[in-house]
Each structure stands twice: as C-alpha cells, then as structure tokens.
C-alpha positions in Angstrom: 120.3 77.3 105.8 118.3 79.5 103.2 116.9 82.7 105.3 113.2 82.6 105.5 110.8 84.0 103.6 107.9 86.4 104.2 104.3 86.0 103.4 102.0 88.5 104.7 98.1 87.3 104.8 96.0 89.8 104.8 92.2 89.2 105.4 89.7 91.2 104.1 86.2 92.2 104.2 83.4 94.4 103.0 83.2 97.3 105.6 79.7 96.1 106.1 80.7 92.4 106.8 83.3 93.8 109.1 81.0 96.3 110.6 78.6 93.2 112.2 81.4 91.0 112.8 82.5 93.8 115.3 79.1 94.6 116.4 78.7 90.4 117.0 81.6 90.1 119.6 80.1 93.1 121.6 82.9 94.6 123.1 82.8 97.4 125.0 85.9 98.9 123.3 84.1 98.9 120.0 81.2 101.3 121.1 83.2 104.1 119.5 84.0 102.7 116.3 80.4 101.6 115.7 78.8 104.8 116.9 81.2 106.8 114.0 81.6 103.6 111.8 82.1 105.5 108.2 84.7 107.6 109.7 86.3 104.8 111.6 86.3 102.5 107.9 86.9 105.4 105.9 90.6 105.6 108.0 91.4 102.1 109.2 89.3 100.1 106.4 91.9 99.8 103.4 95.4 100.3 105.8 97.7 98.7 104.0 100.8 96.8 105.6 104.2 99.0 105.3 105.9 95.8 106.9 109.3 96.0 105.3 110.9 92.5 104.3 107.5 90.8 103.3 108.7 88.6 100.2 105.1 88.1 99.0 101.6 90.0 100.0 98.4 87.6 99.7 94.8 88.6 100.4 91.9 86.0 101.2 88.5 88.1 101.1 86.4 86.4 104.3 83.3 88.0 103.6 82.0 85.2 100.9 80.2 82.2 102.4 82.8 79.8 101.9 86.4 80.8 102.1 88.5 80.7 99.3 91.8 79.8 100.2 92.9 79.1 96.6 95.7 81.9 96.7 97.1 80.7 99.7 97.5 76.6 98.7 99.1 78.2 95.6 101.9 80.3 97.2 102.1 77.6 99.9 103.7 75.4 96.8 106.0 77.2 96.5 107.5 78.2 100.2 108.9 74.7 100.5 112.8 74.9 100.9 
C-alpha cells in the first residue's frame, strides 16, 4: 500500500469579506477581534501553514460570488492511487 499523500486546502478571503463573515455569526468571542480588526488581520490574516509533510498546498479564494474550485478538480486527478 502506497503511503498517503497530503493536500492542504487553504481557504481564503479578502480581510474585508472575512471581517463580515465573522461579524455575521455573532459570536461573542469575536467581540475582540472586531473591535481591533486591522491589528487582528494584520497578524492572523496571511498565517501561512508550517504543517510539515503536506505533498501539495492549494488555495481556493471564497470571497468571489461563485466558488472556483477549478484547482481543486485538477489536483483531485491526480491523488488517485
């Protein structure tokens, strides 16, 4: 049996897409992120992933109207054993 592979999918979003999305669910917990948003995004916003052992990194932006998942069908291809 062939070890499996990795592939990290990372959504993404302009910090003012993600900014409403979290002001949308109205949590409690996110009172203090939205009250300092630019410092919260300016330190969280573009973390990347230090996973170690991810084979293949793909990002899907969600903030367009209609998702493109045209990266992901193409990798997907190619995962098959």
């Amino acid at each position: 049996m062939a070890p499996a592979r990795v592939v990290l999918v990372r959504a993404s979003a302009a910090s003012g897409v993600v900014r409403e999305r979290v002001h949308a669910r109205g949590l409690q917990r996110d009172g203090a992120k939205l009250a300092a948003w630019d410092e919260f995004w300016a330190r969280y916003g573009d973390m990347p992933c230090l996973w170690r052992g991810v084979d293949r990194q793909i990002e899907i932006r969600t903030d367009a109207p209609e998702l493109d998942l045209t990266s992901l069908d193409a990798v997907a291809g190619t995962l098959a054993p």
